[in-house]
N, C-alpha and C positions, 0 to 999 in steps of 0.2 A: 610501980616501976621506977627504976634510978634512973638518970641522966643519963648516961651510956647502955644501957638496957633497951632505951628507945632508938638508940642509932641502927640499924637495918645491918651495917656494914658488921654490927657487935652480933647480932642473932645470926647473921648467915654463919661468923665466923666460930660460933657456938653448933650449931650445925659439922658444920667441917670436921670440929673436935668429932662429933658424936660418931661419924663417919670413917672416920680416922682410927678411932679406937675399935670398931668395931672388926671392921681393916686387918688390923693389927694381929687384931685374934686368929687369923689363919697362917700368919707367917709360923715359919718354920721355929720350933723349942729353940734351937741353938742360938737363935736371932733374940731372944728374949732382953740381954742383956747388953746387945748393940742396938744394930737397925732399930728394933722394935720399941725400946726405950728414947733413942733421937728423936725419933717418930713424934711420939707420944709427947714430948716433951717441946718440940718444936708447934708441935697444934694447939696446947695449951698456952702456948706461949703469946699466940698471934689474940684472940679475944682479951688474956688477962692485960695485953699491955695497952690496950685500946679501953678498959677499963682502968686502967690505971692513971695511963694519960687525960683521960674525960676528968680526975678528981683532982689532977694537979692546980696549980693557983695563976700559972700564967696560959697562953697561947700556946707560945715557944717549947714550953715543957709540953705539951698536949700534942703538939708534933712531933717534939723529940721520940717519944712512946707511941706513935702513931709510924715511924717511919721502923724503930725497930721490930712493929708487926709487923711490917710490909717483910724485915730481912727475915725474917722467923718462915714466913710466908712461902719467902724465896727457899730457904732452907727447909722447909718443909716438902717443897717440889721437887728439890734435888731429890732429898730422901727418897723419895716414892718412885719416880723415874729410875733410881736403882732397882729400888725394890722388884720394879716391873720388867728390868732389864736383867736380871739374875731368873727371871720366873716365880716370885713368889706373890705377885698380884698379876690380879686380869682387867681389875676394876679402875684403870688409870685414868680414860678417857672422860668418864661421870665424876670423880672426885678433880680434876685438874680443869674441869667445867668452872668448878666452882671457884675453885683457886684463881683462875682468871678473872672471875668477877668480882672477887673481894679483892684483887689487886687493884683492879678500876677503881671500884669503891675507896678505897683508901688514899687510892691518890687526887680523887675527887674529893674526898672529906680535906684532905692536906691541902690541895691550891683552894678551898672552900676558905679556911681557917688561917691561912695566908693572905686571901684576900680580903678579910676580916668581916667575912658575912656571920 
């Protein structure tokens, strides 16, 4: 396992992805090429930048990419709160579980890496 591999906050949020996509697969054909693409695109977004930021060379850069998981995060919530609010998911309450706690996580990893533990 790589450096960011062992971070908890990177496997939940690999999770999420697997969750997300799976998700994904009942929205409506028409949605393929909006909602359904944000979607997917925003969940990958949140692990690979927390992988990305883990291999940078300073701190500052490690947060940098740590905080734009958090926004991916956030925009991945909005998505889905639509999603649920049009009727095309029922599953909102179980995946925004989780979403909440990788927002902890992340902000815990950030005042962590701030305070320079």
């Amino acid at each position: 396992m790589t450096g960011y591999e062992k971070l908890e906050v990177w496997q939940m949020s690999i999770e999420l992805v697997t969750d997300v996509y799976k998700l994904v697969k009942f929205l409506p054909k028409e949605e393929t090429y909006a909602l359904s693409d944000q979607i997917r695109r925003s969940a990958v977004s949140i692990p690979s930048n927390i992988a990305e930021g883990s291999s940078r060379n300073s701190k500052k850069e490690f947060i940098q990419f740590l905080y734009i998981a958090l926004g991916s995060l956030c925009e991945l919530e909005t998505q889905l709160l639509i999603a649920k609010n049009v009727g095309y998911i029922d599953e909102y309450q179980t995946i925004q579980t989780k979403i909440i706690s990788i927002k902890k996580m992340l902000n815990a990893l950030i005042t962590s890496i701030k305070r320079g533990r």
